[in-house]
N, C-alpha and C positions, 0 to 999 in steps of 0.2 A: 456235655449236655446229656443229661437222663430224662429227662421227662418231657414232655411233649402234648400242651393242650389242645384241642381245636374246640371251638367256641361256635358252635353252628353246625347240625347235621344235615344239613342240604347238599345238593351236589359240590359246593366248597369246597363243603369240609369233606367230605368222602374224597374227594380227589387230591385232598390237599395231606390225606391219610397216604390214600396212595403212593402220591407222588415221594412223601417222608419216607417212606420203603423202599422204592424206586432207586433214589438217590442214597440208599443205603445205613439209614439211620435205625438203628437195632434197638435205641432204648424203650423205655414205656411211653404211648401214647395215649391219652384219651380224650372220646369224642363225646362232647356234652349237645343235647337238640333238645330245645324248649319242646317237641311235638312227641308224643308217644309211639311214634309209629319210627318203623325202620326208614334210611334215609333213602328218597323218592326224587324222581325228577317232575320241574312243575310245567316246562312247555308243554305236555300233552293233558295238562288241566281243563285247560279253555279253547282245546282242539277234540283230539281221540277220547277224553276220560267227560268230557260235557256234551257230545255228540252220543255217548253208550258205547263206542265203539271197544272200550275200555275200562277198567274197572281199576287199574293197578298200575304205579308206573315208577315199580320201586327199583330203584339205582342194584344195578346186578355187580355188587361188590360183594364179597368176601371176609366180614370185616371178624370172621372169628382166626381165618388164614393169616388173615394180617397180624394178628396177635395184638387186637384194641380194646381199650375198653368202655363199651360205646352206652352211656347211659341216657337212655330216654328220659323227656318230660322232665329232663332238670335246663331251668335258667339262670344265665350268668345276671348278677345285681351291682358287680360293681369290680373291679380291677385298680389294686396297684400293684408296683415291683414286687415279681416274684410268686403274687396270691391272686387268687382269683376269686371272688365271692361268688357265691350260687345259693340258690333256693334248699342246697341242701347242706350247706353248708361250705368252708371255704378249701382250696383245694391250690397245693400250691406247683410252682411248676418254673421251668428252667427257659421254655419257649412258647411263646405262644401265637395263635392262627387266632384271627378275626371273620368268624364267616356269617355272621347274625343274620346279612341279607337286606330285607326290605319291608314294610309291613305297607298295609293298603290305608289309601287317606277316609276320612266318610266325613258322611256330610252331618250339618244340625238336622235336630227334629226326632220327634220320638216314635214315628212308623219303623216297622220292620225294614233294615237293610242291607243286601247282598255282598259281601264282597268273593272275588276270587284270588284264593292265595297260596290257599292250602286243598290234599286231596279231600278232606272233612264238605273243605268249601264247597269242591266240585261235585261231590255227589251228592251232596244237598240241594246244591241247586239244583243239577240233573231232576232230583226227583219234582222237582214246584214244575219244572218246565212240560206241561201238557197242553193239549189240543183245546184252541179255545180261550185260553188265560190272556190274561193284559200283561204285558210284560214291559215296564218302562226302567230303559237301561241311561244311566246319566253319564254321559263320555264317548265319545266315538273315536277314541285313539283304540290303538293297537288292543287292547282288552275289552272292550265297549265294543269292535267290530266282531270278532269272536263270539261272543257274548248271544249278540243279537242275529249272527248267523245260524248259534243251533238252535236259539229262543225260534227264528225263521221253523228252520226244519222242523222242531216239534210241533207244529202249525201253532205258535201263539201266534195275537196282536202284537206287534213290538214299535214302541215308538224310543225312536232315539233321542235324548234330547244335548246338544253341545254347546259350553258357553263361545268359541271362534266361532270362525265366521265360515269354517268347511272342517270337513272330516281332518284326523290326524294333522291339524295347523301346528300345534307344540314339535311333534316329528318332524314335516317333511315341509311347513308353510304351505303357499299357492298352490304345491304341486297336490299336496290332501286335497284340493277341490274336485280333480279328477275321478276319484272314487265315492264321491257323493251319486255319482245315477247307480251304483252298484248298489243301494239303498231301497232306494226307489224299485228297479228291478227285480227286487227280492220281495218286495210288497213292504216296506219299513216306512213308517213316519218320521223321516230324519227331521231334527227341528234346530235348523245351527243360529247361532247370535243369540240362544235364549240360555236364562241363568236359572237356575235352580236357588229358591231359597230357605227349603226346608224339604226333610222327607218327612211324611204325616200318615197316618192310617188311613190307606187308601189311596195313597197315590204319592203324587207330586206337587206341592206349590209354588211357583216360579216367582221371580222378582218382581214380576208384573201383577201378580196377584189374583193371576187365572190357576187352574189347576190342572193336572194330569190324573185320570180316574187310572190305579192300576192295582192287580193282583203279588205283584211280584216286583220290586226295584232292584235293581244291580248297579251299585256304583266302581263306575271304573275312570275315580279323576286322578290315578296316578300315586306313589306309594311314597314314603320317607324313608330313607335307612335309621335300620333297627340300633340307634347309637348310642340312645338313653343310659343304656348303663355305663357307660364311660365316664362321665361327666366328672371331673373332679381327679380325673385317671394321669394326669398328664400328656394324656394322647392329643393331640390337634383334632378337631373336629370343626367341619366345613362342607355340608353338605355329603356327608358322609365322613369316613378314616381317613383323612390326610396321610400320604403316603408319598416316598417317593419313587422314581424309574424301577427300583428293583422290590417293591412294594413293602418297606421297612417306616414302621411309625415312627414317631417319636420318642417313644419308648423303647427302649434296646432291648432286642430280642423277640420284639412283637412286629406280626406282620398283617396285614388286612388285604384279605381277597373275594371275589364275588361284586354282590350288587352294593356291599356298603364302606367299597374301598373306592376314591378318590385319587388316582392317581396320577402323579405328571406324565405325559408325554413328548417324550424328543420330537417325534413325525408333526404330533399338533401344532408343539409351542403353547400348550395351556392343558389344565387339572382335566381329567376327563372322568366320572363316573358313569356306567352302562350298564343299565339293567338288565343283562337281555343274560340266554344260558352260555355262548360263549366266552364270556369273560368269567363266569362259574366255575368250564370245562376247563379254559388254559392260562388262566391267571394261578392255578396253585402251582404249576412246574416251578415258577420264578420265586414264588415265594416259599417253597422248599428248599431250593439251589441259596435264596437268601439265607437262611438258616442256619443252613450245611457248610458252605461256603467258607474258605476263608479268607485271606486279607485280598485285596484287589477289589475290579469294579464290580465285580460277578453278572449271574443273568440280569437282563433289564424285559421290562415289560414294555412292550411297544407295539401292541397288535392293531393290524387292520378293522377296530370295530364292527361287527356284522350282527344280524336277528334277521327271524322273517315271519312272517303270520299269513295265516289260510283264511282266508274273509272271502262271503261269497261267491266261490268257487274258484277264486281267484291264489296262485303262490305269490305273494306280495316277499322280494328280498331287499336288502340295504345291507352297503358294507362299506364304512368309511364317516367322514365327520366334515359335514358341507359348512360349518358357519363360517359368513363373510364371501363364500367362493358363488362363482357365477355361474346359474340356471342353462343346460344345454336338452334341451329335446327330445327326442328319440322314438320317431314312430308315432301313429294318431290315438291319443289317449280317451277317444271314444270307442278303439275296438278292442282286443281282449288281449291282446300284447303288446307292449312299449317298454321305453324305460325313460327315465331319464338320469343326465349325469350334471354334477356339478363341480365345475374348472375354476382351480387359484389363478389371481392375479401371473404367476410364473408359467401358465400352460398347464400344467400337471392336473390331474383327476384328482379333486377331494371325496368325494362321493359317486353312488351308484344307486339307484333302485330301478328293479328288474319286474316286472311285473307279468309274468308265465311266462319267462325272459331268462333261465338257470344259465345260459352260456353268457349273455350281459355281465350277468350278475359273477360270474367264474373270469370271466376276461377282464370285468373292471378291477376286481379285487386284487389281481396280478400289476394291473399297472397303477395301481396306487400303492401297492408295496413295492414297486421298482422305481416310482419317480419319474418315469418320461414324460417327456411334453410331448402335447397334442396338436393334432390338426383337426383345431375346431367345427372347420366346416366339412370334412369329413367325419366327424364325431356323428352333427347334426343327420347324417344319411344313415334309417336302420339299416339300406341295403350293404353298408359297409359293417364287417365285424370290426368288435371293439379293437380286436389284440392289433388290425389292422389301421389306427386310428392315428398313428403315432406321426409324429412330425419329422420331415425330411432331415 
């Protein structure tokens, strides 16, 4: 193997550079990024770089040490064996890295609308966001609360509007209703069980056929991986790159990592896709050891899931994948620390979120990657630590 693409210059593909070094692969690599800019991290988008706090949050890599050859502003059109289509033409290649990521969804209607995705995005919007303005942001998940926390700080209006029936329901279900007064207390118009049906000059027009008067919209209902150009590639696609444990497509010699790989999990028992930056940061080690690798099972991918977001005032963490497991408690979720956990039918901890909660959140992630079973009614008591929780 001589050559070596990566398809995505985001933190990915920068890592998945890395990591190709790392593990000791000498030949030519190159890193193709639809964006013109050097490769950048996007958690502090809609944190430090939308607040002013920042201006810059470019991934502190090396890539002329590395020996890459990292071409901005060109996108991949299409992939079969061995070739790779791009906007600049085709470029052929021995192995290849999937790291295209995710783009933002938007809504109908022909008003101006925001999204956050890219640094372009953020400092764009940064600048709309002043003292005074009507800011109506559609989504209260994890991006939509961001959003409207600096839209807050910069003294706009901001009305939130969400088609559930409470903040983050997609995330986290019933337990997002907790963080609805955090809305409220910020001075925001949350406005949940209402649908948007167009964004128009001026605002918003909802299902009902009332309106939202605003200066500025930011839609944040959630993104697609970037997979379009596959289509026809022979690679599986399903909600992202279909991949397996050790993140190898269907395609021999291609691998997919980031937000638009799809992968099985041993620990789950089902495909898991995870937009968040650690699956960015530590899904390329596996899929360069794939690469590199030779015959036997080699590495597998199997992480503890985690992201977290700073939403008014608040470090909101999660680490782990609750569907089907059962709702436990944790502390009164009217005052400014709780958590709650949620336990499989077997005892064991599926999930955690830690809400200004970092040792919940550090002691649950341990025992979801060790598998012990719990004692649930000691779980239920915050005055008991997690790591303490465990069953006789």
């Amino acid at each position: 193997m001589n050559h070596v693409v990566v398809v995505g210059a985001g933190l990915a593909g920068v890592r998945s550079v890395e990591a190709l070094r790392a593990h000791g692969f000498g030949g030519a690599i190159t890193l193709i990024g639809e964006e013109p800019h050097r490769p950048y991290d996007r958690p502090p988008l809609s944190k430090a770089v939308l607040l002013g706090e920042i201006d810059s949050t470019v991934v502190d890599s090396d890539l002329g040490a590395l020996a890459v050859d990292h071409r901005p502003g060109v996108a991949a059109k299409g992939l079969r064996a061995g070739v790779l289509e791009t906007t600049e033409g085709e470029l052929a290649y021995d192995a290849l890295v999937i790291a295209t990521g995710a783009s933002p969804i938007r809504l109908r209607g022909e008003g101006p609308q925001h999204v956050l995705r890219t640094i372009d995005d953020a400092l764009g919007l940064r600048a709309l966001l002043r003292q005074g303005r009507r800011v109506a942001v559609v989504g209260a998940g994890w991006i939509g609360a961001e959003v409207a926390t600096a839209a807050r700080r910069a003294g706009c209006e901001v009305t939130v509007v969400e088609a559930a029936e409470c903040p983050l329901a997609a995330a986290l279900g019933p337990v997002g209703a907790h963080t609805a007064p955090w809305y409220e207390r910020a001075g925001i118009d949350l406005r949940t069980g209402t649908m948007v049906a167009s964004v128009d000059p001026g605002g918003l027009t909802l299902v009902d056929g009332s309106t939202i008067e605003a200066d500025v919209v930011v839609t944040g209902v959630g993104v697609r991986p970037s997979v379009d150009w596959l289509a026809g590639s022979g690679i599986e696609l399903d909600d992202g790159v279909v991949t397996d444990e050790h993140l190898r497509t269907a395609l021999p010699g291609v691998v997919a990592v980031g937000d638009c790989a799809a992968w099985w999990s041993r620990r789950y028992g089902r495909r898991l896709r995870v937009e968040h930056w650690d699956t960015a940061l530590n899904s390329p080690e596996v899929a360069a050891a794939t690469l590199l690798g030779g015959p036997g099972e080699g590495a597998v991918y199997d992480p503890v899931p985690y992201f977290w977001s700073e939403q008014f005032g608040h470090m909101v963490q999660y680490a782990g994948h609750h569907a089907g497991a059962r709702l436990v408690m944790r502390g009164d979720p009217a005052g400014t620390r709780w958590s709650a956990c949620w336990v499989t039918d077997g005892g064991t901890l599926a999930a955690v979120l830690a809400v200004n909660l970092p040792r919940d959140l550090m002691q649950g992630r341990r025992l979801i990657e060790g598998g012990q079973r719990l004692d649930v009614d000691r779980l239920a008591d915050p005055a008991v630590a997690l790591r303490d929780c465990t069953a006789v």
